[in-house]
C-alpha positions as CSV (number, residue, x, y, z in Angstrom):
1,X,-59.5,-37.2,-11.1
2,X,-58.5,-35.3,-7.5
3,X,-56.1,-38.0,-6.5
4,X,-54.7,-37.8,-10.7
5,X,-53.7,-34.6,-9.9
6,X,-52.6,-34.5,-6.6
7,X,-50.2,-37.3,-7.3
8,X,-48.6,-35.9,-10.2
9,X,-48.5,-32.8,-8.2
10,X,-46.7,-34.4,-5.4
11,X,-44.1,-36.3,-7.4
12,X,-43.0,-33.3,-9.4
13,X,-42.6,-31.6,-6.1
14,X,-40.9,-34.6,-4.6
15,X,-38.5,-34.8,-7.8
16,X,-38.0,-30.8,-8.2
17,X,-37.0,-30.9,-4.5
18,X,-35.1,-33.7,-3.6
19,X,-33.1,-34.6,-7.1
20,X,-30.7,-31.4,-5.4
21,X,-30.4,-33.7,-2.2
22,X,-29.5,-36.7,-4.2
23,X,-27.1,-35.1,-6.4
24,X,-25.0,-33.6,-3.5
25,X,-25.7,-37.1,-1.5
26,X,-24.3,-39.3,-4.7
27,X,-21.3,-36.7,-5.8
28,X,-20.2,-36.9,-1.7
29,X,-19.6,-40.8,-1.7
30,X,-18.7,-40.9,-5.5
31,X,-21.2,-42.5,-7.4
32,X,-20.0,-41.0,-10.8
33,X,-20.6,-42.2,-14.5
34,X,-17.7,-43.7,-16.3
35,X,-17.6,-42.9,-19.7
36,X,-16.2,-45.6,-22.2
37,X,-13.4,-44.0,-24.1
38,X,-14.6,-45.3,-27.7
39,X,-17.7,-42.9,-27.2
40,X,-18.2,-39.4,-28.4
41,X,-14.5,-37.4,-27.2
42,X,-17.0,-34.5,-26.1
43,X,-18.4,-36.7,-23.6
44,X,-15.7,-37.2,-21.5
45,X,-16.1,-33.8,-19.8
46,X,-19.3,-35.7,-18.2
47,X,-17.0,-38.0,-16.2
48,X,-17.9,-38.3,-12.7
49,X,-21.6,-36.8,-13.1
50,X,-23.6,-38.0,-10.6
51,X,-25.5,-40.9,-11.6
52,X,-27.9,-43.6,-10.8
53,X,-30.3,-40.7,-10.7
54,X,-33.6,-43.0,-11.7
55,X,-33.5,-43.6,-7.8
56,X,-35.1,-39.8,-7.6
57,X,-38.2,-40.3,-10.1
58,X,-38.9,-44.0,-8.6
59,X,-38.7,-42.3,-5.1
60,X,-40.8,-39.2,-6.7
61,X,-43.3,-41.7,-8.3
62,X,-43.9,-43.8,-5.2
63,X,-44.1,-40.8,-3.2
64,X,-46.5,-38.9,-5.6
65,X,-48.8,-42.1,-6.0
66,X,-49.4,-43.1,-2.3
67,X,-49.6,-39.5,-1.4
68,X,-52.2,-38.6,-3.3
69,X,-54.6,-42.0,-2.6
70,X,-53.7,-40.9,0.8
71,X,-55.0,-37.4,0.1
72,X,-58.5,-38.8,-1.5
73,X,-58.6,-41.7,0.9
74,X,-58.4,-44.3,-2.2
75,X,-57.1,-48.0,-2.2
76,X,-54.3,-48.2,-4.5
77,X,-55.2,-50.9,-7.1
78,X,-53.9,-54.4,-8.2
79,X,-53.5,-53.1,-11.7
80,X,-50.8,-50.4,-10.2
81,X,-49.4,-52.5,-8.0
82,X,-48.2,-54.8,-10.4
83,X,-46.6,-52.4,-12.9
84,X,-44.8,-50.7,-9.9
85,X,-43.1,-54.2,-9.0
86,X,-42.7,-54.3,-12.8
87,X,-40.9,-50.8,-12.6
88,X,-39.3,-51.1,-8.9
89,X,-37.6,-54.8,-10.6
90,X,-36.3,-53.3,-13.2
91,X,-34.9,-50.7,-11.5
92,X,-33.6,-53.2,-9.0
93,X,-31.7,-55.1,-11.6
94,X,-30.2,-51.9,-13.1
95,X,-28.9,-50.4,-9.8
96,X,-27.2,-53.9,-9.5
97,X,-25.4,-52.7,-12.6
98,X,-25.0,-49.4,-12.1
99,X,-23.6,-49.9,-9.0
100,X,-20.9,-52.6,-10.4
101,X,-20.1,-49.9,-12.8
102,X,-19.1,-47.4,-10.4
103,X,-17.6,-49.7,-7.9
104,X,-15.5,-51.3,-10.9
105,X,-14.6,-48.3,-12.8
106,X,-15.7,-49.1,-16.0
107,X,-18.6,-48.7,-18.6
108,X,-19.7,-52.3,-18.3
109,X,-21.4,-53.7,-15.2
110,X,-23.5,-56.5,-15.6
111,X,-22.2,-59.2,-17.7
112,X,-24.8,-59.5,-20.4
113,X,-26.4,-62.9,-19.8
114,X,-26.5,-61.7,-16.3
115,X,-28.5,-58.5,-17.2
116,X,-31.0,-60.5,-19.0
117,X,-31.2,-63.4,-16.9
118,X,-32.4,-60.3,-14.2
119,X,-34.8,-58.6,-16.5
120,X,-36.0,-62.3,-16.9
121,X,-36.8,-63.2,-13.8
122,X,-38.9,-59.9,-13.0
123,X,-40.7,-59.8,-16.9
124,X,-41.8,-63.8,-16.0
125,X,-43.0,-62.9,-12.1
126,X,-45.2,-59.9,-13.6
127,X,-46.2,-61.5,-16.6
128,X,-47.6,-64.9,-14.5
129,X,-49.0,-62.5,-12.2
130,X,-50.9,-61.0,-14.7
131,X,-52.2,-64.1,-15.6
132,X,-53.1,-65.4,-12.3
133,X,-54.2,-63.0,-9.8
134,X,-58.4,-61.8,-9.9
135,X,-59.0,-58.7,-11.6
136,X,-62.1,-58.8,-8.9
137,X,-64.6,-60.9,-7.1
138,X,-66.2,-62.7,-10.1
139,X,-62.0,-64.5,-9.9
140,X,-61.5,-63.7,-13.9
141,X,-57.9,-62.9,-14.4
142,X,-56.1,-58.9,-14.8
143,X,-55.6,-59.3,-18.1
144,X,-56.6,-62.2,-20.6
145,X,-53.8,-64.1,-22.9
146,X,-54.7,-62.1,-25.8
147,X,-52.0,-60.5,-28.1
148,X,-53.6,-56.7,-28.6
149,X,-53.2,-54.5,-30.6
150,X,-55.3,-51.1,-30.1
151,X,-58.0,-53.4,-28.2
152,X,-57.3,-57.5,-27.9
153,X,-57.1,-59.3,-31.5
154,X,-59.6,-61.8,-31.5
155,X,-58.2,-64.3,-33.9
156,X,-54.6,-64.1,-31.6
157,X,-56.7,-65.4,-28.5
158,X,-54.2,-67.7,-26.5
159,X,-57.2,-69.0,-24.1
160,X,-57.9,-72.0,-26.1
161,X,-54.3,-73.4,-26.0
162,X,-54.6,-73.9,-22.4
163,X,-51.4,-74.3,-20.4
164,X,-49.2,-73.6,-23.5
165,X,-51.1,-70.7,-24.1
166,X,-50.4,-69.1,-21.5
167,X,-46.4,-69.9,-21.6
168,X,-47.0,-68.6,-24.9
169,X,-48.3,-65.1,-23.9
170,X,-45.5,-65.1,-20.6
171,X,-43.1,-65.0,-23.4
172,X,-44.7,-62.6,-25.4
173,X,-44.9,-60.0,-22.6
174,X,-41.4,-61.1,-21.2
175,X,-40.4,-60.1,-24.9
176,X,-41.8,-56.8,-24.8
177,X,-40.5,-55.6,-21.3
178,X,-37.4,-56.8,-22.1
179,X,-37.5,-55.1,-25.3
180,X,-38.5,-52.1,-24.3
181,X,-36.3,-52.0,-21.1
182,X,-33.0,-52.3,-23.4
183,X,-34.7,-49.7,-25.9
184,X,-35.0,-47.2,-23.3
185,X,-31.5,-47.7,-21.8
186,X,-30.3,-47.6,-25.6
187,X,-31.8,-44.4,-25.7
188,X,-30.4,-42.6,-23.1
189,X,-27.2,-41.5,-23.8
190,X,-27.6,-37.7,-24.1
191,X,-28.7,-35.1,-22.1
192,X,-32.6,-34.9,-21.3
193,X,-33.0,-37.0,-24.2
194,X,-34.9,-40.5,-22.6
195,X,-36.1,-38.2,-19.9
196,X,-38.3,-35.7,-22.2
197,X,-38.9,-38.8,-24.9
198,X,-40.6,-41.2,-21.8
199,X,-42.2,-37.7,-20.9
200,X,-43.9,-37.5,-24.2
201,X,-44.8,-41.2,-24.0
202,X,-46.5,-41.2,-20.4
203,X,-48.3,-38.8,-21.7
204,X,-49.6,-40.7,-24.5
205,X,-50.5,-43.4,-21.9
206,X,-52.3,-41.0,-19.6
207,X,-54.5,-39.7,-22.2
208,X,-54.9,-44.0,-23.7
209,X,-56.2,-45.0,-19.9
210,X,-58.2,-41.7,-19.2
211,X,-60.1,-42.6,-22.5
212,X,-60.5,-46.4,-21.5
213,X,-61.8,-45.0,-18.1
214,X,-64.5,-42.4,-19.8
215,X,-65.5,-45.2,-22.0
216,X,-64.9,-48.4,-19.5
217,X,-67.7,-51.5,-19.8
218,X,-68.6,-51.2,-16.3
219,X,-69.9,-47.7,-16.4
220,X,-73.0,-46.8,-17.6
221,X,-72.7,-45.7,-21.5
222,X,-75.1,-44.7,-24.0
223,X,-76.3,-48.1,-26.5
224,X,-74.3,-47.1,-29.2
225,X,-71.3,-46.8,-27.5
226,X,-72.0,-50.5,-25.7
227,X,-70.0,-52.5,-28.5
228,X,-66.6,-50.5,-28.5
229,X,-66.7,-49.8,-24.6
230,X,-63.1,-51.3,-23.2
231,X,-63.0,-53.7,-20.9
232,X,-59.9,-52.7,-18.7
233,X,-59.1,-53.2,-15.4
234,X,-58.8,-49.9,-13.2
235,X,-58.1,-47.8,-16.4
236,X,-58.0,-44.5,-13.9
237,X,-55.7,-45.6,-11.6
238,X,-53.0,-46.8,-14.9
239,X,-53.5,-43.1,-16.0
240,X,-52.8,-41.8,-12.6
241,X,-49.6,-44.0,-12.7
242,X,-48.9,-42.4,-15.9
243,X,-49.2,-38.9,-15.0
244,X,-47.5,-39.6,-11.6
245,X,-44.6,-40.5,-13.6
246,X,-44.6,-37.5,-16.1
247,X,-44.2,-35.5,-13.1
248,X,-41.7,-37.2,-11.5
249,X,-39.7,-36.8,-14.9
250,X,-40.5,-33.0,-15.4
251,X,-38.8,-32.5,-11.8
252,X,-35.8,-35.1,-12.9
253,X,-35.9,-33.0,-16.6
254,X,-35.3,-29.8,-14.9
255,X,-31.7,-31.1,-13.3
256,X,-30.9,-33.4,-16.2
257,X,-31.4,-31.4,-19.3
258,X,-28.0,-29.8,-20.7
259,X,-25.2,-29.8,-19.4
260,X,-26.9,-32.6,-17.0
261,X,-25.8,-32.1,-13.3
262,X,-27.5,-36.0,-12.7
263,X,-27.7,-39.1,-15.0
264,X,-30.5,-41.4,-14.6
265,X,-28.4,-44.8,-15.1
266,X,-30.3,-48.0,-16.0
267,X,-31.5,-48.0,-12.7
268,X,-33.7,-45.2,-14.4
269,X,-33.8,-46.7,-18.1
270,X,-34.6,-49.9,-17.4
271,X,-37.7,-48.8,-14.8
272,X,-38.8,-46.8,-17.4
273,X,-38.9,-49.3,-19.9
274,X,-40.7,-51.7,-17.8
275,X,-42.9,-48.9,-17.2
276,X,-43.9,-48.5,-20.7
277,X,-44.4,-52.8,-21.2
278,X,-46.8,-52.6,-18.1
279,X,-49.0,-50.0,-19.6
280,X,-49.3,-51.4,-23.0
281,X,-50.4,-54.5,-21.2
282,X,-52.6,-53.7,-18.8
283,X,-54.5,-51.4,-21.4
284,X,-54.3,-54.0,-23.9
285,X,-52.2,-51.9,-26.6
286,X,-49.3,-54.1,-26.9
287,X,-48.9,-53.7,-30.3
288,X,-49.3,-49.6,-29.9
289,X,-46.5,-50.1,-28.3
290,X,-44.5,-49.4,-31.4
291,X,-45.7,-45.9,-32.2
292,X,-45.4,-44.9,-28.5
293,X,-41.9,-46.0,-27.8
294,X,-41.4,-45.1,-31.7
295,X,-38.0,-43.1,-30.6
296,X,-36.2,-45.7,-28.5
297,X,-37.2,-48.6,-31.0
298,X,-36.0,-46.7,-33.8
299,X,-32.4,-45.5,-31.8
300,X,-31.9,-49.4,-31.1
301,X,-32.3,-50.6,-35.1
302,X,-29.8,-48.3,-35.7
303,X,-27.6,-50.4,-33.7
304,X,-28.8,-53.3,-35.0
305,X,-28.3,-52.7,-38.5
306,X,-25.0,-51.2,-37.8
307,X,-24.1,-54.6,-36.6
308,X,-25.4,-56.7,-39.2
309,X,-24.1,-54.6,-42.2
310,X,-20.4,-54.5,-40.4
311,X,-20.8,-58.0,-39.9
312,X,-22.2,-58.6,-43.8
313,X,-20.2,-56.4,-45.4
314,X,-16.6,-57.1,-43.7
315,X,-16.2,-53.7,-41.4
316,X,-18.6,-51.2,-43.5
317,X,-20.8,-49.0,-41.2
318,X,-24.2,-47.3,-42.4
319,X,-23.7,-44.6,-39.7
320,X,-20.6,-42.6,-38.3
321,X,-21.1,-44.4,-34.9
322,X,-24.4,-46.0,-33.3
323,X,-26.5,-45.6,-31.1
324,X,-28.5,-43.1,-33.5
325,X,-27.4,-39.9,-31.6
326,X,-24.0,-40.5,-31.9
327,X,-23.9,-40.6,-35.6
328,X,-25.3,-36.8,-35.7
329,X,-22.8,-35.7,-33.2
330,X,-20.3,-37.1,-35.1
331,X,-21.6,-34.7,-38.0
332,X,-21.3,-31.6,-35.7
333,X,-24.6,-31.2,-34.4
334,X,-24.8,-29.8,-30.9
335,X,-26.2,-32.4,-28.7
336,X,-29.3,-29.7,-27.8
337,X,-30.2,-29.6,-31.0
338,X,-30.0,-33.8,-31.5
339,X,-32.0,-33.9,-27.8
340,X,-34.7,-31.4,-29.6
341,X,-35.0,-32.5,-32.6
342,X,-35.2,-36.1,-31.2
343,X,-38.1,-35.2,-28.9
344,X,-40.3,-34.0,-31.3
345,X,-40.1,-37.4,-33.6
346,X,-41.1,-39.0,-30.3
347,X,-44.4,-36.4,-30.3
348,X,-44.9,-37.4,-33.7
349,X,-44.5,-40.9,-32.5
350,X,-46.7,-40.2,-29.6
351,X,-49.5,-38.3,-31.5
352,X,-49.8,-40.8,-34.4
353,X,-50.4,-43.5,-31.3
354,X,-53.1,-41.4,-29.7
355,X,-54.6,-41.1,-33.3
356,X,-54.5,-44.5,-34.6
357,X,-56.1,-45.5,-31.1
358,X,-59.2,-42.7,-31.5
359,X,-59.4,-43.4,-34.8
360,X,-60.1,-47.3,-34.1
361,X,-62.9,-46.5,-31.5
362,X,-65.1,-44.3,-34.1
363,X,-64.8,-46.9,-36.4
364,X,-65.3,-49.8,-33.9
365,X,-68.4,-51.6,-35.0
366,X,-71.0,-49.8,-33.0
């Protein structure tokens, strides 16, 4: 619990501090955002914001979670390690883009195939990782190929398929981190608005793994309690991931809320969508994943059913101009207000995750 707290002391510190260093640093040699002219016209007083500022909060993170097992003299785990090459890959593949996008000028950077192909590569490393590499000495694998829900679903065990099993379940979780990834990146195109929504969902995550820890299979728990214990790997080092991130996003939020004076960039979006795919699967909550990135899923149908209808219907629109957020500054509301109002649907998101997973452990046959 010590080293929990002293990391996400130590990344919010790291973030409050340095973010300053980095905006001065990026504005000197002119890595600004380009804003596409067929967006919003009140976002092109934001042209030439510093951007690319996810590098802070996966500096902060690192930082703030080796720090603190420094501090309390604790091995950091394979669990963690894994998502952290999950999040460092993603963020890899969008400073690649960001940095095309400044360098070219322009909104796009990536071509798309190139983007995925990227996100690809890293989803398929971590997700055979998983697979392969001993959760400890008895050689039994991180995380089974099961498709979970809360807890794994029995009747969607992959094991017996053998080999195609397990391609089988490498797609499924490439689907997810690439899914979320894009969500998140979809997300973020006001103020504050995926920094305080992926704050709200870390924290779902923290309090998921802290729960799994408290009621893991290999401590000692009372009979009744034997049946619905969770059988996770390290589930107190994943929540001290999770809170080590919250606080290196409080001290990003406090620079990036309105009128931003950093952008995160996909380096950031991306990293924090492979954040959230490598908690829902190393907790076994794939499926939760859907409540807890409730917001970002949501903001990305609205693209995708703005698409098919103009397609469908010949050049018809359902909304003013998508992603989500844009339609409802289109209708004149201040982007605060949108960036408010949007983070508390992601609490609700958030809390009706946290519920639905309590609520399946007191009803878990006993």
């Amino acid at each position: 619990m010590l080293v929990l707290l002293a990391s996400a002391g130590i990344a919010l510190l790291v973030s409050l501090l340095a973010t300053p260093l980095f905006i001065r640093g990026f504005a000197r040699i002119g890595w600004g955002q380009f804003i596409r002219d067929d967006g919003p016209q009140s976002h092109h007083v934001k042209r030439g914001t510093p951007t690319m500022g996810g590098l802070v909060f996966i500096v902060a993170m690192l930082a703030g979670y080796f720090g603190g097992k420094l501090l309390g003299q604790d091995p950091p785990t394979v669990p963690v390690l894994l998502i952290l090459l999950l999040i460092v890959g993603m963020g890899a593949v969008g400073f690649v883009d960001d940095y095309l996008k400044i360098s070219n000028q322009r909104s796009l950077g990536l071509g798309g195939w190139a983007k995925v192909a990227g996100q690809l590569i890293v989803s398929v490393v971590f997700s055979v990782l998983v697979l392969t590499v001993p959760a400890g000495p008895a050689g039994a694998p991180l995380v089974d190929p099961v498709i979970s829900g809360i807890r794994d679903i029995p009747w969607l065990d992959l094991a017996p398929w053998g080999a195609l099993g397990a391609i089988v379940f490498v797609l499924w979780i490439t689907v997810i981190n690439v899914s979320a990834a894009n969500a998140v990146n979809v997300t973020d195109g006001l103020d504050g608005l995926a920094t305080g929504s992926m704050i709200l969902s870390m924290v779902g995550y923290v309090f998921i793994a802290f729960w799994q820890f408290n009621q893991s299979c290999s401590a000692v728990l009372a009979a009744e309690n034997v049946a619905r214990c969770y059988d996770i790997a390290q589930p107190l080092d994943v929540a001290t991931l999770a809170a080590t991130i919250v606080g290196s996003l409080i001290g990003f939020l406090w620079w990036n809320t309105s009128p931003a004076q950093i952008f995160m960039g996909d380096v950031g979006s991306l990293a924090l969508g492979g954040a959230l795919a490598g908690f829902a699967v190393m907790t076994d909550t794939q499926l939760l994943l859907l409540l807890v990135a409730g917001l970002p899923i949501v903001v990305t149908g609205s693209v995708i059913v703005q698409r098919a209808y103009f397609k469908a219907t010949g050049g018809k629109r359902v909304f003013l101009m998508t992603p989500l957020h844009h339609h409802f500054e289109l209708k004149g509301w201040a982007e605060v207000t949108i960036v408010v109002r949007f983070w508390i649907i992601t609490g609700l998101f958030v809390a009706a995750a946290v519920g639905a997973f309590y609520f399946e452990w007191t009803v878990h046959p006993r």
